[in-house]
VOGU-3710 file (C-alpha; in Angstrom, 3 decimals, decimal comma):
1> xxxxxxxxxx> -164,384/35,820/-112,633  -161,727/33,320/-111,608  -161,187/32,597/-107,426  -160,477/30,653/-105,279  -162,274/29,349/-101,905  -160,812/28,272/-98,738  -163,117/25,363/-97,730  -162,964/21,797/-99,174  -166,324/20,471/-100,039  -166,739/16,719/-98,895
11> xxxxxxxxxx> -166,856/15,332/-103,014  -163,066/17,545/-103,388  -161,661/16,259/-100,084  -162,528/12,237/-101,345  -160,964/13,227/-105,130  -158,272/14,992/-103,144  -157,329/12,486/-101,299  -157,260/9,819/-104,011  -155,244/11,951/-106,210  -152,067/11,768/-103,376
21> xxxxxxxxxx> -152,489/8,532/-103,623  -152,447/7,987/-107,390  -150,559/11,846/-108,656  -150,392/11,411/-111,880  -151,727/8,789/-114,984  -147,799/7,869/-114,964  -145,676/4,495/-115,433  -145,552/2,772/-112,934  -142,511/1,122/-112,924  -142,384/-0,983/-109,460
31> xxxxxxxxxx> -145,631/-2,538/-110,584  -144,299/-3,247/-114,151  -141,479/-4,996/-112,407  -144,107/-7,036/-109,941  -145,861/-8,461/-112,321  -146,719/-8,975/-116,290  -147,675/-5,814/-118,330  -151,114/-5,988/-119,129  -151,717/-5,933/-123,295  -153,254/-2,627/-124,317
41> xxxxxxxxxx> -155,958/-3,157/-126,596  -157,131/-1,012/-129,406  -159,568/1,676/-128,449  -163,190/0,599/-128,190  -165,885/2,391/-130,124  -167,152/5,271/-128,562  -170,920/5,539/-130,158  -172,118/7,749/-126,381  -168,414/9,621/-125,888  -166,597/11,437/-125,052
51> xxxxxxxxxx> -165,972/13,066/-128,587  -162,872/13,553/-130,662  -162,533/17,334/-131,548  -162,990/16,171/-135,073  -166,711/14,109/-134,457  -168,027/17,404/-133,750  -169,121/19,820/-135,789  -169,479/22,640/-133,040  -167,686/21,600/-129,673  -168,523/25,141/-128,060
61> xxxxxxxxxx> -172,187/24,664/-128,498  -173,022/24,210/-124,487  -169,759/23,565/-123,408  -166,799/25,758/-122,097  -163,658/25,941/-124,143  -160,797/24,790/-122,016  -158,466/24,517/-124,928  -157,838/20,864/-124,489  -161,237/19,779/-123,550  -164,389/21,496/-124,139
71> xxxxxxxxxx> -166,543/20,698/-120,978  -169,957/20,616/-120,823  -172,302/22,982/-118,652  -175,339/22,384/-116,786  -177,482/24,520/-114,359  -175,797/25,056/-111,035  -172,570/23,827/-111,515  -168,830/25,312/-110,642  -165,936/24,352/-112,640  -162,247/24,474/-111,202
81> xxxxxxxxxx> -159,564/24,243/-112,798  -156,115/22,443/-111,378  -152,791/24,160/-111,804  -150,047/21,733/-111,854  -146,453/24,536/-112,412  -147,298/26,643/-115,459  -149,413/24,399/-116,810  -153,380/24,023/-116,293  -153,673/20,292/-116,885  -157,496/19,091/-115,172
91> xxxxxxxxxx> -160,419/20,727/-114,593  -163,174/19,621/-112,135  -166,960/19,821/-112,408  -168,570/19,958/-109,339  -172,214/19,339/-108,497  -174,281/19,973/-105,664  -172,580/17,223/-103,066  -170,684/15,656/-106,059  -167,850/15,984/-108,213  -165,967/14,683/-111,519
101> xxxxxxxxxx> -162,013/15,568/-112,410  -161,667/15,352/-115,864  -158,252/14,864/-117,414  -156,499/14,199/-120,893  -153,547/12,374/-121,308  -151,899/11,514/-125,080  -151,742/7,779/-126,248  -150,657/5,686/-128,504  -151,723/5,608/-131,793  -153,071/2,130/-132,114
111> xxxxxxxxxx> -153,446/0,801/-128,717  -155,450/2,275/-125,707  -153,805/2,577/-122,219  -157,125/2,512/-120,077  -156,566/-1,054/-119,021  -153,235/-0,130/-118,270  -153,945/2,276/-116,395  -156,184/0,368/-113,882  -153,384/-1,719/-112,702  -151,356/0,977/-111,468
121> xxxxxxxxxx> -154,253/2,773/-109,993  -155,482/-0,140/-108,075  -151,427/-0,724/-107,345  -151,259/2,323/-105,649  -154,177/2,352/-103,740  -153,603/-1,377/-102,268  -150,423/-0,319/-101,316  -151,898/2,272/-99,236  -154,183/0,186/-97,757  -156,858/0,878/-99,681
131> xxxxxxxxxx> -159,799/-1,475/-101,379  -160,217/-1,072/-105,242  -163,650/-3,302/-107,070  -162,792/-3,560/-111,197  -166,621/-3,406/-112,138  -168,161/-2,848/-115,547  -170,283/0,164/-115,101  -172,250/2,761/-117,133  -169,017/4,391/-118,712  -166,751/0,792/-119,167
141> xxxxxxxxxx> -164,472/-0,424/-117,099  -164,086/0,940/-113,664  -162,425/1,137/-110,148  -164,265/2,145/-106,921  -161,817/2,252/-104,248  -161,795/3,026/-100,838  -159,188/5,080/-100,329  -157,440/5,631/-96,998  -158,483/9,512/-95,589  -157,735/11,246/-92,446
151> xxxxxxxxxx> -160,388/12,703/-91,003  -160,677/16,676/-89,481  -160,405/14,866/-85,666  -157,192/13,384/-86,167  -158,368/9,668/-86,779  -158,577/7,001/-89,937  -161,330/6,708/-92,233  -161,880/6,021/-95,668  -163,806/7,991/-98,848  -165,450/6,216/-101,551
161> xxxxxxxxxx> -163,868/7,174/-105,084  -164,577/6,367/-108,803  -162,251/6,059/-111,830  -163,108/6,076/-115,351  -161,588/6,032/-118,302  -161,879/6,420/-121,961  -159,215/5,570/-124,673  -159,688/8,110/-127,674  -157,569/8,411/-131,299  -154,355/9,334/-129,764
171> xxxxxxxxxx> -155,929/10,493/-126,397  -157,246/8,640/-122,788  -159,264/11,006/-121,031  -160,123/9,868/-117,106  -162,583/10,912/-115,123  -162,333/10,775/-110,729  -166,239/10,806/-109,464  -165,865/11,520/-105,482  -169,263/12,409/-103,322  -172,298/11,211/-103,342
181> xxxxxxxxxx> -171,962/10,058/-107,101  -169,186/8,141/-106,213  -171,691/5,980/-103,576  -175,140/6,283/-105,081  -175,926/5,716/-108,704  -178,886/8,044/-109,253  -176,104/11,033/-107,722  -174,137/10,163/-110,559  -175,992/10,022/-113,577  -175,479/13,874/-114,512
191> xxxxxxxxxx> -171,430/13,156/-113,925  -171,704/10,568/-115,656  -173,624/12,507/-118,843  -170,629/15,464/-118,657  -168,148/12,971/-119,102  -169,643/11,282/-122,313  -170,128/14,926/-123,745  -166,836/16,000/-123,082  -165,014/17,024/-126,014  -161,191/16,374/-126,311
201> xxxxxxxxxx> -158,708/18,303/-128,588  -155,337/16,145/-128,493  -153,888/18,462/-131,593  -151,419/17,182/-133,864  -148,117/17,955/-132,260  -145,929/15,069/-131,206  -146,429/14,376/-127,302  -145,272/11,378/-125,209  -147,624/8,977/-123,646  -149,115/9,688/-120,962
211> xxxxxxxxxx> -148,037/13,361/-121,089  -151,315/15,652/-120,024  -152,889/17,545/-122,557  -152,495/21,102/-121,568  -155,590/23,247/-121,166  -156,082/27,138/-120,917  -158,501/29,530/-119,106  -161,633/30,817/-121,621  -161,163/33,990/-122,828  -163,342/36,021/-120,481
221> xxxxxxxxxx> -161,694/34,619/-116,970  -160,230/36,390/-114,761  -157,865/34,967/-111,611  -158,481/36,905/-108,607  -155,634/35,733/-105,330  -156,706/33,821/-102,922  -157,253/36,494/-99,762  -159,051/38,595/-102,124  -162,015/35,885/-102,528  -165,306/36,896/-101,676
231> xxxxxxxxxx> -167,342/34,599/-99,658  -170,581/35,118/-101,634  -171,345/34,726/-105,259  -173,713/36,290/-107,479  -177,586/34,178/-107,416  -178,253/32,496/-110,228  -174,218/32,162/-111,665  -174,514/28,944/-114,231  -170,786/27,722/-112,507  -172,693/28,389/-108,663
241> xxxxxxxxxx> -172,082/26,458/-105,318  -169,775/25,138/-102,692  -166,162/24,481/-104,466  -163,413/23,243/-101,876  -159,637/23,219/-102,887  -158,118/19,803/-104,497  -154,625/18,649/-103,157  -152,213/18,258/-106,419  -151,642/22,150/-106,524  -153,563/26,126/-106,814
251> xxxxxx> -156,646/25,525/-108,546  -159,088/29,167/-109,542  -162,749/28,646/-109,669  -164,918/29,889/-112,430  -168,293/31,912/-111,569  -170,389/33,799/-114,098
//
């Protein structure tokens, strides 16, 4: 069954808030005009992931078929997916007091746009007053910002975000770690594991880049309205636990 929940956990609050600062994996054009365009290198080899629909032989084989991406599952997780219009373009895994937003984007053909990408993340968080470290960390090239939050009594505060990225054939696929995997590395390592062994399916229709890659709800879901939500869920549902509400739009919650 397909809901949605009221509450925002504190790992969706820290990815929602990061995502009204940076919307969308768009061009930034006031930062193109600040400074020089960074050179988008070919994509890296991916020997760990995340897969190419066509370097697997059975993509549904422990994941769940989002039509665009084929996400992995593990014990006790809920999966969300984001609603942007029409379309159903990002779907977040969330984890205990963590959480990863996974999201598809089409690219070039011979040059990757991660790097890219960076700059106008980091833009748009500095602008907001925000603190963004380029590290190399377990997935490639990173950002952990600080991103400017306002907390439930009114004041200023800040939440600790990740963003990672992976340039595929045709395809970039980021990832936004908020919670507890976004501050300690041994919260992160299962995150971290979903991401590799996500599978993306870019098809072979022309798209733009940068436009999303679309997904769709598995066959079996159901979306129930928000009012009609029921507080509890079934023990022992593999997509189980706390799942608060991201900013960008309606998201539905899947619990089986």
């Amino acid at each position: 069954m397909f809901g949605r929940r009221k509450k925002a956990s504190a790992a969706e609050n820290a990815a929602g808030e990061a995502e009204q600062v940076v919307d969308e994996v768009g061009t930034d054009e006031a930062a193109e005009e600040d400074g020089p365009r960074r050179v988008n290198l070919p994509p890296a080899p991916r020997p760990d992931g995340p897969w190419d629909i066509s370097e697997v032989s059975r993509p549904e084989d422990g994941r769940v078929d989002l039509g665009g991406l084929f996400v992995p599952g593990v014990e006790g997780m809920e999966l969300r997916v984001e609603v942007a219009g029409d379309a159903i373009v990002a779907a977040t895994v969330v984890l205990r007091d963590s959480a990863i937003q996974l999201q598809g984007f089409a690219a070039p053909k011979k040059e990757g746009i991660w790097g890219e990408v960076r700059e106008e993340i980091a833009s748009g968080i500095t602008q907001q007053g925000g603190v963004i470290d380029e590290v190399e960390g377990p997935l490639g090239w990173e950002l952990r910002a600080q991103v400017p939050v306002q907390l439930p009594d009114g004041t200023g505060g800040v939440q600790l975000v990740r963003f990672v990225g992976v340039d595929g054939p045709r395809w970039f696929l980021r990832g936004v770690i908020s919670g507890q995997g976004a501050v300690q590395p041994e919260a992160a390592g299962l995150l971290e594991q979903i991401f590799r062994d996500t599978v993306v399916v870019r098809g072979d229709g022309p798209m733009a880049p940068r436009d999303p890659i679309v997904l769709k709800l598995p066959n079996d879901a159901q979306m129930v309205p928000e009012s009609t939500q029921a507080e509890g869920q079934p023990a022992g549902s593999r997509f189980s636990g706390d799942m608060g509400q991201l900013q960008r739009g309606p998201e539905i919650t899947e619990v089986r």
